[in-house]
C-alpha positions in Angstrom: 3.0 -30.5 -15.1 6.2 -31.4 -13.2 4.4 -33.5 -10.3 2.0 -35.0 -12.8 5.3 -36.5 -14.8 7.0 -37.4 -11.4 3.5 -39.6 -10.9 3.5 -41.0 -14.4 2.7 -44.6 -13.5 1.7 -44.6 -10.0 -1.4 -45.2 -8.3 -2.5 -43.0 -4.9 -3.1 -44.8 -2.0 -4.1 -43.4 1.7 -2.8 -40.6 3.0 -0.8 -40.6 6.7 -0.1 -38.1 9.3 3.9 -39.0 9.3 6.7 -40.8 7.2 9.8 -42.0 8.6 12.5 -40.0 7.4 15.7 -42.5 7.4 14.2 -44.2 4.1 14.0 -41.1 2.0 16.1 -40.9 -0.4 15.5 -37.4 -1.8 13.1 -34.3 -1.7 11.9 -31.8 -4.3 9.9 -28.9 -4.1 7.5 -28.3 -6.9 7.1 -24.6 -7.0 4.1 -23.2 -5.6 2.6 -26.8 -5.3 4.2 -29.6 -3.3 6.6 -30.9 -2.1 7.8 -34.7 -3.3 9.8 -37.3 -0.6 11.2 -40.1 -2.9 11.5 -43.5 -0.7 12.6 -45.8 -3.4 9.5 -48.1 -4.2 7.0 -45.3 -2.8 6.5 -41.7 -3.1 5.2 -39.7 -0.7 3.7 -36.4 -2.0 2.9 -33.2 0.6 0.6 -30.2 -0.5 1.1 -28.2 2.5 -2.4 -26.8 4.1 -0.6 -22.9 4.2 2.3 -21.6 2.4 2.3 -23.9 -0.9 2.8 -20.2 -2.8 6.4 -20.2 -0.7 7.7 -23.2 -2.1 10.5 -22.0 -4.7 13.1 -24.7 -6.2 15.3 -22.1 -5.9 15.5 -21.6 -2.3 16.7 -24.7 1.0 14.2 -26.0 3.0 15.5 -26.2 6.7 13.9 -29.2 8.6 13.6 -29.2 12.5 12.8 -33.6 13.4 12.0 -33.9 16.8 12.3 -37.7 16.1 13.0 -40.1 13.2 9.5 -39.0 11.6 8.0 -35.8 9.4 4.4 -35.5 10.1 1.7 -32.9 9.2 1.8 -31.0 11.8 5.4 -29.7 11.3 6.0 -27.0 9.6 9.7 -26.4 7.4 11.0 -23.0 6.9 12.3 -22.0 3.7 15.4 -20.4 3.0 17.0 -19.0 -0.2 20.1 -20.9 -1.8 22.3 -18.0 -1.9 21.7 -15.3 0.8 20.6 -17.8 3.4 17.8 -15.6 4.2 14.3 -16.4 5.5 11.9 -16.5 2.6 8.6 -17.9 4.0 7.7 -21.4 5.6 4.6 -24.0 4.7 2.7 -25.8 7.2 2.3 -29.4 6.0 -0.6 -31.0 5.2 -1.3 -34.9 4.8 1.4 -37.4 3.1 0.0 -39.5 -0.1 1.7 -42.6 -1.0 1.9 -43.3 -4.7 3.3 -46.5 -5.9 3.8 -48.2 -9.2 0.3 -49.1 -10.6 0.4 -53.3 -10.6 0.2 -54.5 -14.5 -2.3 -57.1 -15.0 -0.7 -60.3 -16.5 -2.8 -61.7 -19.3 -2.4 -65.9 -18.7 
């Protein structure tokens, strides 16, 4: 229910095997599902291909860029808010762009 309202409005388009990190904005993990990388006009939307059932809200994801780019073959460790202890890592998959739908324009 939470990823379907952050897509209210947007349309999918092809997915990629990397998104440059310096224009996102944001990140939120959708428990259990996904994980959501807001880039302003485009959102970029990760179900990772092992370890979705370790993504908590409630815990940090630590990020390890080798460059300026995230790509699918990284994987991001997750760590919980308070203790700062391990609690599980995802391996993610493809990214999906979803952008506002265009509204036709009667004439």
């Amino acid at each position: 229910a939470q990823l379907t309202k952050i897509l209210e409005g947007r349309v999918a388009g092809k997915p990629v095997n990397c998104i440059y990190m310096p224009r996102v904005r944001n990140s939120r993990i959708i428990d259990n599902t996904a994980i959501v990388y807001d880039a302003g006009s485009t959102i970029w939307v990760n179900r990772p291909t092992s370890g979705a059932n370790q993504l908590d809200d409630d815990d940090v994801m630590v990020v390890r860029l080798t460059g300026s780019q995230l790509c699918s073959v990284d994987t991001i460790s997750m760590r919980d808010r308070s203790g700062h202890f391990w609690s599980g890592y995802v391996s993610l998959g493809d990214f999906v762009p979803y952008t506002r739908a265009k509204v036709a324009h009667a004439d």
